[in-house]
C-alpha positions, 0 to 999 in steps of 0.5 A, a space after each residue: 500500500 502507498 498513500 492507500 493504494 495498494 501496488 504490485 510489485 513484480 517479482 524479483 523487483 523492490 520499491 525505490 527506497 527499499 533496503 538491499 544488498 548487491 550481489 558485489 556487497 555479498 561477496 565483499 562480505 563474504 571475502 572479509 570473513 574469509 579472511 578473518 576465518 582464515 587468519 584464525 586458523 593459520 594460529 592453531 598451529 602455531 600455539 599447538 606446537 608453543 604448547 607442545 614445546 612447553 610441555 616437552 622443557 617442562 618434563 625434561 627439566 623435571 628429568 634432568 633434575 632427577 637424573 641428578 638426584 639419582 648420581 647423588 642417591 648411588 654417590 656416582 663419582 663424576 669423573 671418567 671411571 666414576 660414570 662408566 662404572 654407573 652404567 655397570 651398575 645401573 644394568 646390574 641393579 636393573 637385572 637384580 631387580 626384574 629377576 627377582 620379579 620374574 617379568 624377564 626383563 633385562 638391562 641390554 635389550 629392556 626398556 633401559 640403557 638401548 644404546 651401546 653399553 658402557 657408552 655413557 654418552 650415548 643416548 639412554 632411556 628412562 627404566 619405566 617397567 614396574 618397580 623401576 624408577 620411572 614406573 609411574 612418569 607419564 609418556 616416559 618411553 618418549 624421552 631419552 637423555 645422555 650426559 653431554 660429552 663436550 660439556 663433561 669437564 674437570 674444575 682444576 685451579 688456573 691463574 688470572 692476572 688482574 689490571 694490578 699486575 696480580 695473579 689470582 688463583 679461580 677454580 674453573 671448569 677447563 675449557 678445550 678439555 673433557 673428562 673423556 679426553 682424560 682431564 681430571 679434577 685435582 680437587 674433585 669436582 666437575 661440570 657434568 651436562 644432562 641433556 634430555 630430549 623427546 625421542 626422535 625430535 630436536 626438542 630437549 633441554 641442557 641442565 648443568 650442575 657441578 658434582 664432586 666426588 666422593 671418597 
């Protein structure tokens, strides 16, 4: 009805003044949410990884620091002989063990030291079957750690001199040597690296500590 009058209007046609959108209006709309849509979704993968990532630093932080825990438990010496003859006995202690639980496990090809025996710088898994130290650590068997070799040094004393002409004596890990290469420490202490990282991938984390030996 206009001014009473009742007006036909064909179809598929509107009234001058009548509210509408063009074909062009749609499809611009349509391409800004698109836009937005896809701007949304080119971020899901990058806050999954971020997240991933943060899980993965924070298990391994938490293992590095329980490998540690464990030297100082069994009074592993740091140096050469000290941490080759662990790998003697964590494998001795791990056969012990699942003997005695009959289960059939056994160190060298278990969920244990996989890598080359007596190798302490390869890579190692964690002992999670029952009753071992790892039993209960959820996706354990997707981590592995080593001690880092080229990070593996003595302390020994070296001289600095200072601006007066004075020498000063610091004790210092030794730079250009490891204890694999032979170095020892006169005073019994060393720099030794834990390297733990998720199986297969290069996302891990590197703790440090200084262990001294024990008599």
């Amino acid at each position: 009805m206009v001014n009473g009058t009742k007006v036909s209007v064909a179809p598929g046609r509107r009234l001058d003044g009548e509210a509408g959108l063009t074909l062009i209006e749609v499809l611009v709309a349509i391409f800004v949410i698109s836009v937005g849509v896809i701007g949304v979704m080119a971020t899901v993968p990058v806050g999954v990884d971020t997240a991933q990532n943060v899980i993965v630093q924070d298990n391994a932080v938490t293992l590095t620091q329980s490998k540690f825990a464990e030297f100082r438990r069994d009074r592993i010496n740091p140096g050469e002989n000290g941490l080759t003859s662990y790998h003697l006995f964590c494998r001795n202690r791990y056969n012990a063990l699942h003997v005695v639980l009959g289960d059939g496990a056994t160190f060298e090809n278990e969920s244990c030291q996989t890598a080359c025996p007596g190798n302490f710088y390869a890579w190692h898994d964690f002992p999670h079957k029952p009753k071992d130290d790892y039993e209960h650590f959820a996706d354990i068997d997707e981590y592995e750690w080593r001690v880092v070799e080229e990070q593996h040094r003595a302390v020994y004393q070296t001289a600095v001199t200072d601006s007066g002409g004075n020498a000063n004596g610091y004790y210092v890990p030794k730079l250009g040597g490891t204890v694999s290469g032979g170095d020892t420490s006169p005073i019994g202490l060393y720099l030794v690296t834990v390297h733990v990282r998720k199986r297969g991938t290069s996302k891990g984390f590197m703790y440090q500590t200084y262990m001294t030996s024990y008599d």
